[in-house]
C-alpha positions as CSV (number, residue, x, y, z in Angstrom):
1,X,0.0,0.0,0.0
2,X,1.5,3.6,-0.9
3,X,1.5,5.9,1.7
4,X,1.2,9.6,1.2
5,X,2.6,12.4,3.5
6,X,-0.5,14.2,5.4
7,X,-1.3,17.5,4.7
8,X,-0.3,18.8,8.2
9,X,2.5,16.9,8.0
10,X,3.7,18.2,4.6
11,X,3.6,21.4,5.6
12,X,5.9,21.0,8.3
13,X,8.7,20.1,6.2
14,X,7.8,22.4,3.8
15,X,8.1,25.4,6.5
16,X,11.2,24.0,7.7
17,X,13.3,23.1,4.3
18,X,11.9,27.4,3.4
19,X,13.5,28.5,7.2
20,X,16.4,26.1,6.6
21,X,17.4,28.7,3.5
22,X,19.7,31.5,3.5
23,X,18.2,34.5,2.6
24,X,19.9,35.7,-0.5
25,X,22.6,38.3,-0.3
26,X,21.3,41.6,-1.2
27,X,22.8,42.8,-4.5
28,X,24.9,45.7,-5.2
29,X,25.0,49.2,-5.7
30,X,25.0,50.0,-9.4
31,X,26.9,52.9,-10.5
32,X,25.1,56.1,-11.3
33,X,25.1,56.7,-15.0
34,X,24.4,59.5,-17.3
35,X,21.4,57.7,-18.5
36,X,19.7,57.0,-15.0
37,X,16.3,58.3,-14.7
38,X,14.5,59.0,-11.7
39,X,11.5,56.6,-10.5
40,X,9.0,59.5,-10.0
41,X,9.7,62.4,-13.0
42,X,11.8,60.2,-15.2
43,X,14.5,63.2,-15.7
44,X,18.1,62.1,-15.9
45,X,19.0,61.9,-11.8
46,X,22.7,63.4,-13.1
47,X,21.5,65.9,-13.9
48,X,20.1,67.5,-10.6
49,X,22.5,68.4,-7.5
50,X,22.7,66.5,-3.9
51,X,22.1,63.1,-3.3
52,X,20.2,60.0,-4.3
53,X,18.9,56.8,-3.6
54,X,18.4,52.9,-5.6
55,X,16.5,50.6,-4.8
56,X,16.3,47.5,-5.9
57,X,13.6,45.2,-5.9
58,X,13.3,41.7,-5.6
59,X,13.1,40.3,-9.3
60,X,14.0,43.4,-10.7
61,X,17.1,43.5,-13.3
62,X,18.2,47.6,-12.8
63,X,17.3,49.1,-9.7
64,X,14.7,52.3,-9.2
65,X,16.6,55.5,-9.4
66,X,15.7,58.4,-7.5
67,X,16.8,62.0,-7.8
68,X,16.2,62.4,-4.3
69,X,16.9,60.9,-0.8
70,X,13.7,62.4,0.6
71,X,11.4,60.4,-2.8
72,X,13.5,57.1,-2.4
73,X,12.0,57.1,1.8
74,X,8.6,58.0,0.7
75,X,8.3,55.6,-1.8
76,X,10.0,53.0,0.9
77,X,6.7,54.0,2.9
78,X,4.1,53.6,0.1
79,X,2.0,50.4,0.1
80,X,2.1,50.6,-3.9
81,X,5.3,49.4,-4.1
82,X,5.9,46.9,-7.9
83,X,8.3,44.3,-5.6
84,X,9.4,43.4,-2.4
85,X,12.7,45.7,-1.9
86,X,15.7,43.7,-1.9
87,X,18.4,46.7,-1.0
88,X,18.4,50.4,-0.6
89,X,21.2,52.7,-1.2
90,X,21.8,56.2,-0.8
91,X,24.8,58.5,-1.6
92,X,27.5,59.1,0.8
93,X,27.6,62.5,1.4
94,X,30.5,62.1,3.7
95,X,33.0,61.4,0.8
96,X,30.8,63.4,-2.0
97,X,32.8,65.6,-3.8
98,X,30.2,68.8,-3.4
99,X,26.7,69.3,-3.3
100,X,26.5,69.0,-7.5
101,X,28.5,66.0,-7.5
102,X,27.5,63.6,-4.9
103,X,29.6,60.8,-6.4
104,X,28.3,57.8,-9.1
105,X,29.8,54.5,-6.9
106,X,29.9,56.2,-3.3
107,X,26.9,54.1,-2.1
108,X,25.8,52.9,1.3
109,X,23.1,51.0,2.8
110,X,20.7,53.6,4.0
111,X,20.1,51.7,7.1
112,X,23.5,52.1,7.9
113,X,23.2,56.3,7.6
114,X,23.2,58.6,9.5
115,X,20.4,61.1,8.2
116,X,20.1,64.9,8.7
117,X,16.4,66.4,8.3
118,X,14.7,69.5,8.9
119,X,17.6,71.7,7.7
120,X,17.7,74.3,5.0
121,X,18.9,71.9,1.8
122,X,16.8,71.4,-0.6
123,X,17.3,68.4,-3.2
124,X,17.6,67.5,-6.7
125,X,13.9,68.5,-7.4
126,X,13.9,71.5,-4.9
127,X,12.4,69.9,-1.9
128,X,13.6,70.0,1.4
129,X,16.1,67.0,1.1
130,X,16.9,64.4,3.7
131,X,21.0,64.0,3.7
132,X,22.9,60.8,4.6
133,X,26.3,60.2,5.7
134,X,28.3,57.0,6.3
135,X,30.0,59.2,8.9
136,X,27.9,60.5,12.0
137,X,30.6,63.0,13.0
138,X,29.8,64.9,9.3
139,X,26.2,64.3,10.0
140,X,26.5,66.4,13.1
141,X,28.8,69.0,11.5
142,X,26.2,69.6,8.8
143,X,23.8,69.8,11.0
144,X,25.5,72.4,12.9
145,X,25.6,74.7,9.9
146,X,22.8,74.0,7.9
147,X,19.8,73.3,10.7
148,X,18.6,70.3,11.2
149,X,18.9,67.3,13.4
150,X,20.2,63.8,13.0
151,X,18.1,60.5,13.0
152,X,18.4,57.1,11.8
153,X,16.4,55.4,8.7
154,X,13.5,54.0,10.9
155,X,13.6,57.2,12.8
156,X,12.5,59.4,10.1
157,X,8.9,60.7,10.4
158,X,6.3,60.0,7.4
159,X,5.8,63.4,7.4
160,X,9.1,64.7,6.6
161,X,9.2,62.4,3.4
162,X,5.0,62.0,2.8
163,X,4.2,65.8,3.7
164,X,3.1,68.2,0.6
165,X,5.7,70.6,-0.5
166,X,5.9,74.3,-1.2
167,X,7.9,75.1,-4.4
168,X,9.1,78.7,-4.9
169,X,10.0,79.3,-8.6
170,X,11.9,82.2,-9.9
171,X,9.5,85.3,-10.4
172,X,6.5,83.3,-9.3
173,X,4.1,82.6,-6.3
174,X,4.6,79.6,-4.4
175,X,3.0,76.3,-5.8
176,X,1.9,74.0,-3.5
């Protein structure tokens, strides 16, 4: 007589064989390129000063490009996400060369930044911006002269990445 595994039974293993599995290494940075576009406005992230974010999704050749630090963390918040996300990078602002050349390869994990918000820089797309550094000490020092306080990833509140933005444009009202 052939004996079949019960249900309950199959499930088990099944649970244990998926728990016995490494979870696969996140994958790499990918070098900013000329032809990057961001996520949101699909401009050319290049093109637009301070730093930016990837993230890469979980069956997802080419990782999500965003212009800004500040879009990548909102969109990290969003429920309508395409993927689960696999790895998040921002720029390194701690070894940028200036403001207008945050660096193509100078990535790090964003939850191991150190993140200044609430001071007077405004990003790529001319919102307030949310800065990392790989360094805490420089994160403190910019912090110092541009306003603003530190805070970790998780520590970021919706609002300072969900919140509507006022825009000032040159020779206009505000737009909201």
């Amino acid at each position: 007589m052939k004996r079949c595994l019960s249900l309950p039974l199959f499930a088990a293993v099944a649970f244990l064989a998926a728990c016995s599995e490494e979870k696969a290494a996140a994958p790499d940075p990918v070098p900013l390129t000329e032809a990057a576009l961001s996520h949101y406005c699909q401009m050319y992230v290049a093109e637009h000063g301070g730093p930016k974010a990837q993230i890469h999704l979980e069956g997802y050749p080419a990782p999500l490009f965003f212009a800004q630090v500040r879009d990548a963390i909102a969109y990290l918040r969003s429920a309508e996400r395409e993927a689960p996300v696999t790895a998040v990078y921002v720029s390194n602002m701690s070894v940028a060369k200036s403001w207008d050349e945050p660096g193509a390869s100078n990535w790090i994990e964003a939850g191991d930044a150190a993140f200044v918000i609430d001071s007077d820089a405004k990003g790529g797309m001319g919102a307030p911006e949310v800065v990392p550094f790989a360094d805490r000490a420089d994160a403190d020092r910019f912090a110092a002269d541009r306003g603003g306080r530190v805070t970790t990833l998780g520590e970021i509140p919706d609002e300072t990445v969900l919140s509507a933005v006022e825009f000032e444009l040159p020779g206009e009202e505000k737009i909201r």
